[in-house]
C-alpha positions as CSV (number, residue, x, y, z in Angstrom):
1,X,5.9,40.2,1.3
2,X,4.2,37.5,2.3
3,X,0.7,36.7,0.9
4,X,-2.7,36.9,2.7
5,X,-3.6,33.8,1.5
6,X,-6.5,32.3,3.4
7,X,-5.9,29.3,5.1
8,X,-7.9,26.3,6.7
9,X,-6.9,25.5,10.0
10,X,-9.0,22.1,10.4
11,X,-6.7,20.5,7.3
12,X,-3.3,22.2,9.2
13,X,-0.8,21.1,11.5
14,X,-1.0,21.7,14.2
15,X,2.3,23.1,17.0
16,X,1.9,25.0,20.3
17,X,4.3,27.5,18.9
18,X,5.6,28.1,15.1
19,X,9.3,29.9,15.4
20,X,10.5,30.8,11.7
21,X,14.3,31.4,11.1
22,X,16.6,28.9,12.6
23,X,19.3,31.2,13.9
24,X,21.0,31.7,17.6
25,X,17.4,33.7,18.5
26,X,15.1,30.7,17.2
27,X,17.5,28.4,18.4
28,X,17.4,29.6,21.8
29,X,13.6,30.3,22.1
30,X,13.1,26.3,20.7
31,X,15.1,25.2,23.1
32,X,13.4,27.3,26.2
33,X,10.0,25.8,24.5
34,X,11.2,22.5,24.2
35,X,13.3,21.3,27.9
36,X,9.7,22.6,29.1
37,X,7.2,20.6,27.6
38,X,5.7,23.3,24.8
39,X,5.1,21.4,21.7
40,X,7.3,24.0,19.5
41,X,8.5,23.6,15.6
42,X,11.1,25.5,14.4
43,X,11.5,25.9,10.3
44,X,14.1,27.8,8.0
45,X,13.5,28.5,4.5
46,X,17.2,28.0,3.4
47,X,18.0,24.2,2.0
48,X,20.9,24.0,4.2
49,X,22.4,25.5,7.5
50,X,24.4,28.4,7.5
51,X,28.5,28.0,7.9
52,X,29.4,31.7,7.8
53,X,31.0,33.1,11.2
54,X,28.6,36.5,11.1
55,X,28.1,37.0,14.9
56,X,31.4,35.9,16.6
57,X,31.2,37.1,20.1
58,X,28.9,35.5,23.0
59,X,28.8,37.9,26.0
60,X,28.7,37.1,29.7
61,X,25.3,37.6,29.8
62,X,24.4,35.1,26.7
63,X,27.2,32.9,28.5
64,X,24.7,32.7,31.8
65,X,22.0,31.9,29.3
66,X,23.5,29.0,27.6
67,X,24.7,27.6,31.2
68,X,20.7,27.7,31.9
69,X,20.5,25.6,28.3
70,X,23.2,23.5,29.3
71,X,25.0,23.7,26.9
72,X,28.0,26.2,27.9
73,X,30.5,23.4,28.3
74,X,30.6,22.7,24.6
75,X,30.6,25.9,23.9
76,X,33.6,27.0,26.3
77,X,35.4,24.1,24.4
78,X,34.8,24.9,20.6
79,X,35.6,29.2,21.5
80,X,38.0,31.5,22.8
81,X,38.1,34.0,25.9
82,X,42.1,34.4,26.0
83,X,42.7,36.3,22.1
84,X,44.8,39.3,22.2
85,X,44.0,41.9,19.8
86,X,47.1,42.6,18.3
87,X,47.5,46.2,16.1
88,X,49.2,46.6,13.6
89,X,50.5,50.3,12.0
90,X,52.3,50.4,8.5
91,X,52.9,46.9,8.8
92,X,54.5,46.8,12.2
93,X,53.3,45.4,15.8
94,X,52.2,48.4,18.1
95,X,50.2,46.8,20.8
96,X,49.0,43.6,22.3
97,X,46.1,44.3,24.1
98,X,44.1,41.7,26.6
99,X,40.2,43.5,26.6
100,X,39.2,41.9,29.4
101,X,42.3,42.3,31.6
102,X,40.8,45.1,34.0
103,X,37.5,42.4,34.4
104,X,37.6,39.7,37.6
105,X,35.1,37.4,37.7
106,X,33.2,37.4,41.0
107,X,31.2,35.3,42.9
108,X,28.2,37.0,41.8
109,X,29.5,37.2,37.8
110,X,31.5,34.2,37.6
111,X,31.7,35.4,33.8
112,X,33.4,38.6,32.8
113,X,35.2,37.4,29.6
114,X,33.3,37.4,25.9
115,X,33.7,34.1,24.1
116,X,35.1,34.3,20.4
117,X,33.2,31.6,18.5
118,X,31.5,31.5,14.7
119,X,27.9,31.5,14.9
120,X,27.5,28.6,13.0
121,X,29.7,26.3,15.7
122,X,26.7,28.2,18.2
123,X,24.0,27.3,15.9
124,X,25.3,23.7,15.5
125,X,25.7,23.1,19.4
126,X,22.0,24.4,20.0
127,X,21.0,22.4,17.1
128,X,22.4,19.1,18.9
129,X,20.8,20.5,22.5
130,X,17.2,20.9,21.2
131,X,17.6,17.5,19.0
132,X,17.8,15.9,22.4
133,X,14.4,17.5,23.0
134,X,13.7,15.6,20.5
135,X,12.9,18.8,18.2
136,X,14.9,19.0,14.9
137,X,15.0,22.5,12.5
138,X,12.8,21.9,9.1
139,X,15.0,23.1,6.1
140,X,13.9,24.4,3.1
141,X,10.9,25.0,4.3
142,X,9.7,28.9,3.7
143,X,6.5,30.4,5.1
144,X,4.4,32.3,2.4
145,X,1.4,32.9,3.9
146,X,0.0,33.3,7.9
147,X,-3.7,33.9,8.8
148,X,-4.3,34.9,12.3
149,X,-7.7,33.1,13.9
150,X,-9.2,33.6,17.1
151,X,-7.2,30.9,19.0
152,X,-4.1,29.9,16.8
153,X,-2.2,31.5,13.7
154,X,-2.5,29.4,10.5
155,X,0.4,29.3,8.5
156,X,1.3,28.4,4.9
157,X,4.7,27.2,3.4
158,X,6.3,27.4,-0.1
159,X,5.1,24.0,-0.6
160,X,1.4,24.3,0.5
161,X,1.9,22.6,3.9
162,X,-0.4,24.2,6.6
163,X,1.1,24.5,10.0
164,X,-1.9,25.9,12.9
165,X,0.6,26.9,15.8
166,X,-1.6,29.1,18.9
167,X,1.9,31.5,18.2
168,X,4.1,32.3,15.4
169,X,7.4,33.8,16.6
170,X,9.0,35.5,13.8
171,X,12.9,35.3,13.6
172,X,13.6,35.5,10.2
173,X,16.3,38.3,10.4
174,X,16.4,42.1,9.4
175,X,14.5,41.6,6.7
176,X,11.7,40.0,7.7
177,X,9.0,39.3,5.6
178,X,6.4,38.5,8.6
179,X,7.6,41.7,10.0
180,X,6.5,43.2,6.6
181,X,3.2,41.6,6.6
182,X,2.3,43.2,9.8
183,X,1.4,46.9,11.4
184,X,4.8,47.4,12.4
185,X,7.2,50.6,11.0
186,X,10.7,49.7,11.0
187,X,12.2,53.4,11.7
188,X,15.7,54.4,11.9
189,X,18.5,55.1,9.2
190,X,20.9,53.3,7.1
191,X,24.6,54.8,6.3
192,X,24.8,53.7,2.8
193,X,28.3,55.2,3.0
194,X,30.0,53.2,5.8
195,X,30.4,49.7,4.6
196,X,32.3,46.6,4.7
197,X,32.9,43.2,3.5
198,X,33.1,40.0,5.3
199,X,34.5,36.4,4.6
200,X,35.6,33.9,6.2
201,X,39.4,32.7,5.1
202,X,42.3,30.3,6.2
203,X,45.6,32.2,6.4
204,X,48.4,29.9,6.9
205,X,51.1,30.6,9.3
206,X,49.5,33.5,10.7
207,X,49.2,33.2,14.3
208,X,45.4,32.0,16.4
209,X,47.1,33.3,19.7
210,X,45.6,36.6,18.1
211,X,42.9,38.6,16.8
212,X,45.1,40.6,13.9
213,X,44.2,44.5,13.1
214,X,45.9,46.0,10.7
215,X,44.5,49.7,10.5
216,X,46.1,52.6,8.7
217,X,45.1,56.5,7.7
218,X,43.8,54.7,3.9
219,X,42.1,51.5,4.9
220,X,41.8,48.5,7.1
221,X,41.7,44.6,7.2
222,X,41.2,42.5,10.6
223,X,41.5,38.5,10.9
224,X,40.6,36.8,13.9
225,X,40.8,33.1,14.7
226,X,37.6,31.0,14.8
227,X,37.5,27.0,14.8
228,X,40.2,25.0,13.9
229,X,41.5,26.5,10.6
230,X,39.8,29.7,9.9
231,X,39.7,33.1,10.4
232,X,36.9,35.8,9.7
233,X,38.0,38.7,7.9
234,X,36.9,42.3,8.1
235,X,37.9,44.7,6.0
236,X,37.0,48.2,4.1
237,X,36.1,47.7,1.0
238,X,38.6,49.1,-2.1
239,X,37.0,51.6,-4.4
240,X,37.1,51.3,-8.0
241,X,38.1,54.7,-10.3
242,X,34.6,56.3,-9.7
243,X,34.8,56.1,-5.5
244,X,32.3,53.0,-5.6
245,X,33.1,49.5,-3.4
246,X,34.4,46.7,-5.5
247,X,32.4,43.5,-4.8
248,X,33.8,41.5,-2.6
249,X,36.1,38.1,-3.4
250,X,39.1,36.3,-2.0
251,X,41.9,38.3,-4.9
252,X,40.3,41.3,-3.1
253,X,41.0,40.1,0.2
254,X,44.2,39.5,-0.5
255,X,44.9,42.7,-2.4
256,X,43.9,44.5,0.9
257,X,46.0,42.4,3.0
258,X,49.3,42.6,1.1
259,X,48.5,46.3,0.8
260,X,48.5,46.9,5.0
261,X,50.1,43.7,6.5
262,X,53.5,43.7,4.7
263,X,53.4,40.0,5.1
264,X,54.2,39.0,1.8
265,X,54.1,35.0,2.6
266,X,50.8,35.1,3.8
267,X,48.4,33.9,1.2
268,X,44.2,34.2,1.8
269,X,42.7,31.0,0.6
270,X,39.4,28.5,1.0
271,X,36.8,31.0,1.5
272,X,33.4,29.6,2.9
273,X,31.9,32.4,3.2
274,X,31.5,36.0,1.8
275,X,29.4,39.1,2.6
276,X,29.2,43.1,2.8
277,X,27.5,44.4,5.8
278,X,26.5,48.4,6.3
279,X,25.3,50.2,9.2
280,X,21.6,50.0,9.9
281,X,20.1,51.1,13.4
282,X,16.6,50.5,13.1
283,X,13.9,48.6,15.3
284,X,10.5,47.9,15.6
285,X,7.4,49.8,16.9
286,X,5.9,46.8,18.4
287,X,7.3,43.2,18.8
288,X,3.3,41.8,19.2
289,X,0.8,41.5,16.7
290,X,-2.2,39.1,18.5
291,X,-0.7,36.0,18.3
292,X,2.5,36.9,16.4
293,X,5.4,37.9,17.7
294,X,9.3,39.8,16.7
295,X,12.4,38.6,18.3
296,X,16.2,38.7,17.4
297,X,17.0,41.0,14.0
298,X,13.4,40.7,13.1
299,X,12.5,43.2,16.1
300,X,15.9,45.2,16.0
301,X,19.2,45.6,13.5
302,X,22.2,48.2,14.9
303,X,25.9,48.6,14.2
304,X,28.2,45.8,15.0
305,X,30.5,47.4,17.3
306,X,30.1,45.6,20.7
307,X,29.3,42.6,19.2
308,X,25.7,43.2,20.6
309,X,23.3,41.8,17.9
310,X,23.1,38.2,18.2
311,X,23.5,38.4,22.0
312,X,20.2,40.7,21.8
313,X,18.6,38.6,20.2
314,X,19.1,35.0,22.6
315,X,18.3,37.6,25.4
316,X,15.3,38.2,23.3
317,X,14.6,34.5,23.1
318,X,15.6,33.9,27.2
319,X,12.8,36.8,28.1
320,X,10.1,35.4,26.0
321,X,10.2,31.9,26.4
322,X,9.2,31.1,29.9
323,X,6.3,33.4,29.3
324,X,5.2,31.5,25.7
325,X,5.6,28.3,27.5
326,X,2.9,29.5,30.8
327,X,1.2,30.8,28.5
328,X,0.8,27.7,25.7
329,X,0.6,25.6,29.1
330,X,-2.5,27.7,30.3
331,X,-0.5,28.3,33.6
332,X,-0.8,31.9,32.7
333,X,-2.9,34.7,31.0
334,X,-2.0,35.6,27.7
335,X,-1.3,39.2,28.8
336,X,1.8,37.8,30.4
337,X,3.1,38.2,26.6
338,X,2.6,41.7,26.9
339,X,5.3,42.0,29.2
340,X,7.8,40.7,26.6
341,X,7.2,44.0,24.3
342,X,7.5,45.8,27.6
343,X,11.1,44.7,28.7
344,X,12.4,44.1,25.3
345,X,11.9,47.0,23.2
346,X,13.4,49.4,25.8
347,X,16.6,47.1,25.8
348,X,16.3,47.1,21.7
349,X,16.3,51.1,22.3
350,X,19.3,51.2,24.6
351,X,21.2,48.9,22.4
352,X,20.7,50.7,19.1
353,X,21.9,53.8,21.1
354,X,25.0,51.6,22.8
355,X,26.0,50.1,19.8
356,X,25.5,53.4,17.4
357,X,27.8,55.5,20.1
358,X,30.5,52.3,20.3
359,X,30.8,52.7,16.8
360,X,31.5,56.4,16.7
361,X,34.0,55.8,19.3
362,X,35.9,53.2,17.3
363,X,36.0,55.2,14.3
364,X,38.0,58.2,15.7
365,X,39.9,56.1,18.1
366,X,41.5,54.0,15.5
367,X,43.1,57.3,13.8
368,X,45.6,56.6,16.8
369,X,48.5,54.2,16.6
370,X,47.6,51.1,18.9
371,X,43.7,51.7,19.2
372,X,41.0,50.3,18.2
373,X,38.1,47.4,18.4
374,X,39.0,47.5,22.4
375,X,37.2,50.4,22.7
376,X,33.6,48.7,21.5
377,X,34.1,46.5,25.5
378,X,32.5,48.4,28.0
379,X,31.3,47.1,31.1
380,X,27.5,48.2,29.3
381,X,28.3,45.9,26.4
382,X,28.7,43.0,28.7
383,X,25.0,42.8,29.6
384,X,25.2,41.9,32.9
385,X,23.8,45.5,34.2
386,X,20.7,45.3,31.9
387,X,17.6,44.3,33.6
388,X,14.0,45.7,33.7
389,X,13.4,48.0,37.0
390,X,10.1,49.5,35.2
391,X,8.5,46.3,34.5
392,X,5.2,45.8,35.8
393,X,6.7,42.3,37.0
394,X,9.1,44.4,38.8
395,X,7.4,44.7,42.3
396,X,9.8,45.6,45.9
397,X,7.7,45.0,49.2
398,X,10.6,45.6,51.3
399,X,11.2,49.8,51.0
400,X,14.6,48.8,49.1
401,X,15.9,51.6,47.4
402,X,14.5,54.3,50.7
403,X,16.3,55.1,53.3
404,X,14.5,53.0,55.7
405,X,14.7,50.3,53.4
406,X,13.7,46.5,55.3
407,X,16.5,44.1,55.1
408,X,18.8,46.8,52.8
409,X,22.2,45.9,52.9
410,X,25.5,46.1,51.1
411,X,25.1,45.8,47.5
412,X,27.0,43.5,45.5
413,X,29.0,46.8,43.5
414,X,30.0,47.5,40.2
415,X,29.1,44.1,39.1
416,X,25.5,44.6,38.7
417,X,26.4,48.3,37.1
418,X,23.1,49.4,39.0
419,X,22.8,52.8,39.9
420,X,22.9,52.5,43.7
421,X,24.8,49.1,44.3
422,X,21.4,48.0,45.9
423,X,20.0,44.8,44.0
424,X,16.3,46.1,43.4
425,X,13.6,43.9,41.8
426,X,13.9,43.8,38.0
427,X,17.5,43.5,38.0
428,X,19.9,40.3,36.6
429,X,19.6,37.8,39.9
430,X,23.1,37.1,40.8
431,X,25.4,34.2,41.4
432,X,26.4,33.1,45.1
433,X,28.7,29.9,46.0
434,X,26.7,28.4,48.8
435,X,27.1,24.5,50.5
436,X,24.0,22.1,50.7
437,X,23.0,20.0,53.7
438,X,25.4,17.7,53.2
439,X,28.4,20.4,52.8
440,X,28.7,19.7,49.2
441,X,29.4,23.3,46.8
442,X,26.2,24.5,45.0
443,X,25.5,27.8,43.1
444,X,22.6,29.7,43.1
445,X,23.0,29.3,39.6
446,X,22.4,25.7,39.7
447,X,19.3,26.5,41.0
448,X,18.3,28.9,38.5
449,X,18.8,26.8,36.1
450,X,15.8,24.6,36.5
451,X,12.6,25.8,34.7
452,X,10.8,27.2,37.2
453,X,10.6,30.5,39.4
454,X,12.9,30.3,42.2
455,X,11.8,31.7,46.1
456,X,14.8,32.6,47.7
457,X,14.1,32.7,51.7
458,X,17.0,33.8,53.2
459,X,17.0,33.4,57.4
460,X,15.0,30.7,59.4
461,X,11.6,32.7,59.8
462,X,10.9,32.1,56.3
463,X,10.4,28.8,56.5
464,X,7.0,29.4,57.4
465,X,6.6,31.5,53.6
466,X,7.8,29.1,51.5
467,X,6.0,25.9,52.8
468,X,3.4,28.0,51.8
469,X,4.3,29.0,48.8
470,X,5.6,25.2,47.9
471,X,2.0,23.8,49.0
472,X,0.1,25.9,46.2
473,X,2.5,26.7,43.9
474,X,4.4,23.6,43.7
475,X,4.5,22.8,40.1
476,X,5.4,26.6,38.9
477,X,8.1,27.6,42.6
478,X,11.0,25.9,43.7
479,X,11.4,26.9,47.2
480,X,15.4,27.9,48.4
481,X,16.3,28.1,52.5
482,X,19.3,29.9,52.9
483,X,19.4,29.4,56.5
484,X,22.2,27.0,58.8
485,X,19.6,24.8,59.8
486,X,18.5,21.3,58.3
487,X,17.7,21.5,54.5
488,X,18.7,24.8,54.1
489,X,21.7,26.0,52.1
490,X,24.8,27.8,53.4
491,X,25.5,31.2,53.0
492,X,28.8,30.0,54.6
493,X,30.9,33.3,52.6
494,X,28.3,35.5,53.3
495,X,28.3,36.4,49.2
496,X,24.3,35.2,48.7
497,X,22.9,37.4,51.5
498,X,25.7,40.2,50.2
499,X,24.5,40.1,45.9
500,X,21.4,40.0,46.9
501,X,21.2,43.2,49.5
502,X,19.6,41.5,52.6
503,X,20.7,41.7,56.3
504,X,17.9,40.6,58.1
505,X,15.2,37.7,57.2
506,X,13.8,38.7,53.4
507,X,12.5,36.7,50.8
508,X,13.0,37.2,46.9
509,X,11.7,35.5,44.1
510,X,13.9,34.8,41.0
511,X,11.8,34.8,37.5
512,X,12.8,31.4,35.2
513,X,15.4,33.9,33.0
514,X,17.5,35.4,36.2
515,X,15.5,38.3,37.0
516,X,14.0,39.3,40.5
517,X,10.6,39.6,40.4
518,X,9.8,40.1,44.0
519,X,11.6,41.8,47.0
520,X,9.8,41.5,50.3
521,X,9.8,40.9,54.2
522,X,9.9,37.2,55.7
523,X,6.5,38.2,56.7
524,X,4.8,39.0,53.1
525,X,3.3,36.1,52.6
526,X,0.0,37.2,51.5
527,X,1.5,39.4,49.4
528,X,3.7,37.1,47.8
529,X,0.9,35.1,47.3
530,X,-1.2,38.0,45.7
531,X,1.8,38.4,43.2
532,X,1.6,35.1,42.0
533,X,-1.8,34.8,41.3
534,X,-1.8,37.6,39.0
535,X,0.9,35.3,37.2
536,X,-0.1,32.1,37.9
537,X,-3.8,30.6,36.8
């Protein structure tokens, strides 16, 4: 637990936000802060940064985030979307199986496939991108103590150095000791039962085309590729006389793996990293605390199976940091933080109930020759059909989703997994090739990119609505024409006005983290307006 020590805030640092734990969810978040402007600090209490693979899967939806980061090309180039998972049964090859094969990219989800990639490589390329913020992660540095104040949380470290931050973000895993400190229950369960050990292991001559399973009626071992040289390793654990796990280490790694691979040439060696993990499904009540705040593990922990956790948790991050960042910049009212709680801990619910089911599922399919971890990738698991229709940021002004909806048109389909196929406002805002005035390619996604809300006017007679809208809101709105006329972009394929369910002249605004907020006629301007202002001071 974390003392209660009181602290002075005139003698402390001072930060406009304090995130502790410097994993993918801190990482992101600092980085959200940081390309806009909030004066963030970011601090982990271990001496050094983690190398073990853990998380090793990025979804498409994490993927769209990290393009928004910029840093997607670096980590395209250090992972993997082409691994076959190849099963193994009494030592023989039964299938190869490609899990993304029945997925096409589109032009509204121009990324379908996961990405294979350690965790660390992710940490270490988001360590590099927020260094060029000129942020860098404090190590060794542990928080002991936090005192919330009437305009900033004042926090204490290990090594009596006072930070004053107007928000502390806590990230500091699944066992967080903030979270501990704080009026939160942690509910749910933990199957003490179902366990398994981790490493991370160079196997010579085994192939990196493929992401081995070797699963039989007694036990199991899987080794898949990662980086140059090594391979992460999941296995069950072998019991000793008595039924209990033996600890894990790298002569019971290979014990395991000589008993199901019957690949007696293939010696384990170099291991960097070693772990047991069981199954815990649990999450927070609440994810804010005044000025204090749960994101990543901290707010949520759940099964592995879908490869979920650590792309919850930069979601987390991607949600709450355009709304920390208003807020720090007294663009908007603290309450907009409320919202964070609001979208997030419905998605935490969904995911602990995904993830717990996925898990099930893999468990009885693998008692079949040729089956299993393929059956964790579900169009669900690839987040791109997650968004936040009940939001109170969610607001439709143009009767979508009646039958006389305004400007309804054909939906963009199974892409968005919505229940209708009609985009509606709360939903991921989708990708559309378009041209710019001078003919050259541009994305919507290029556009979305840039920190700032985004007012899509799509036909000539909104013109009139954004000049508006760019005259007061200049600073917070990037105003988009897609129209043929001068300045406007080219919906030349038709795919924009298609994702995004319009016909007629409509306008829709795009939060900063690829959400619509708005839906509404070309003629809404006052009502456009009106939303703003109760975001925008």
């Amino acid at each position: 637990m974390i003392s209660s020590e009181v602290t002075t805030e005139s003698t402390a640092e001072r930060t406009g936000v304090l995130i502790v734990g410097a994993g993918p969810t801190g990482l992101t978040l600092a980085c959200e802060l940081a390309r806009r402007g909030t004066a963030v600090r970011i601090i982990e209490k271990s001496p050094e940064f983690h190398s073990g693979s853990r998380g090793k899967t990025l979804n498409p939806r994490s993927l769209e985030v990290f393009e928004s980061l910029g840093v997607l090309p670096e980590l395209l180039a250090h992972g993997r979307t082409d691994l076959l998972l190849r099963k193994y049964r009494d030592g023989e090859i039964v299938t190869d199986t490609d899990p993304f094969s029945v997925l096409e990219p589109t032009p509204w989800a121009p990324y379908v496939r996961g990405l294979f990639i350690a965790q660390w490589q992710v940490e270490e390329i988001l360590r590099t991108r927020l260094a060029e913020w000129g942020v860098t992660v404090e190590l060794g540095t542990e928080l002991t103590g936090f005192e919330q104040t009437g305009k900033s949380v004042v926090a204490t470290t290990a090594a009596g150095k006072r930070m004053a931050a107007e928000y502390l973000v806590a990230c500091d895993g699944g066992r967080s000791t903030i979270r501990k400190s704080l009026p939160v229950t942690f509910d749910g369960r933990t199957e003490e039962g179902r366990m398994m050990i981790l490493g991370d292991v160079e196997a010579e001559g085994l192939s990196r085309d493929h992401w081995h399973q070797w699963i039989d009626a007694d036990g199991a071992i899987l080794l898949c590729p990662l980086g140059e040289r090594s391979f992460q390793l999941q296995a069950l654990p072998e019991r000793d006389e008595l039924g209990q796990p033996v600890a894990p280490s790298l002569e019971t790694f290979q014990r395991i793996f000589d008993r199901h691979s019957g690949m007696p040439g293939i010696r384990l060696a170099n291991p960097t990293w070693i772990s047991t993990f069981r199954v815990n499904e649990r999450m927070a009540d609440r994810y804010r605390v005044g000025r204090v705040l749960l994101a990543g593990d901290a707010a949520h922990v759940h099964s592995i199976a879908g490869g979920l956790g650590m792309n919850t948790g930069v979601q987390d991050a991607f949600n709450l940091g355009w709304k920390l960042a208003m807020v720090v910049a007294g663009t908007a009212r603290p309450a907009l933080l409320d919202t964070y709680e609001e979208e997030r801990l419905p998605i935490a619910a969904w995911t602990l109930d995904t993830s717990g089911e996925r898990w099930r599922s893999v468990q009885q399919s693998v008692k079949e020759a040729g089956r299993g971890t393929e059956d964790v990738i579900r169009p669900e698991t690839l987040a791109l059909g997650l968004g936040y229709r009940w939001s109170s940021l969610a607001l439709e002004l143009d009767g979508r989703g009646s039958e006389d909806a305004v400007g309804g048109g054909e939906g963009a389909g199974d892409e968005r997994a919505t229940d209708d196929g009609l985009l509606r406002a709360g939903d991921r805002a989708p990708d559309a090739p378009c041209l710019d005035a001078d003919g050259a390619a541009i994305r919507l996604f290029d556009l979305f990119a840039r920190p700032r809300f985004t007012l899509l006017g799509f036909g000539a007679g909104t013109a009139g609505v954004l000049r508006i809208i760019a005259a007061k809101y200049g600073d917070t709105v990037q105003p988009c024409l897609i129209a043929d006329v001068p300045d406007g972009l080219s919906d030349h394929e038709g795919h924009a006005r298609r994702a995004y369910g319009v016909t007629g002249d409509a306008v829709v605004l795009v939060r900063p983290d690829r959400h619509v907020a708005l839906t509404a006629p070309a003629d809404a301007t006052g009502a456009v307006l009106d939303y703003l202002a109760t975001l925008v001071i």
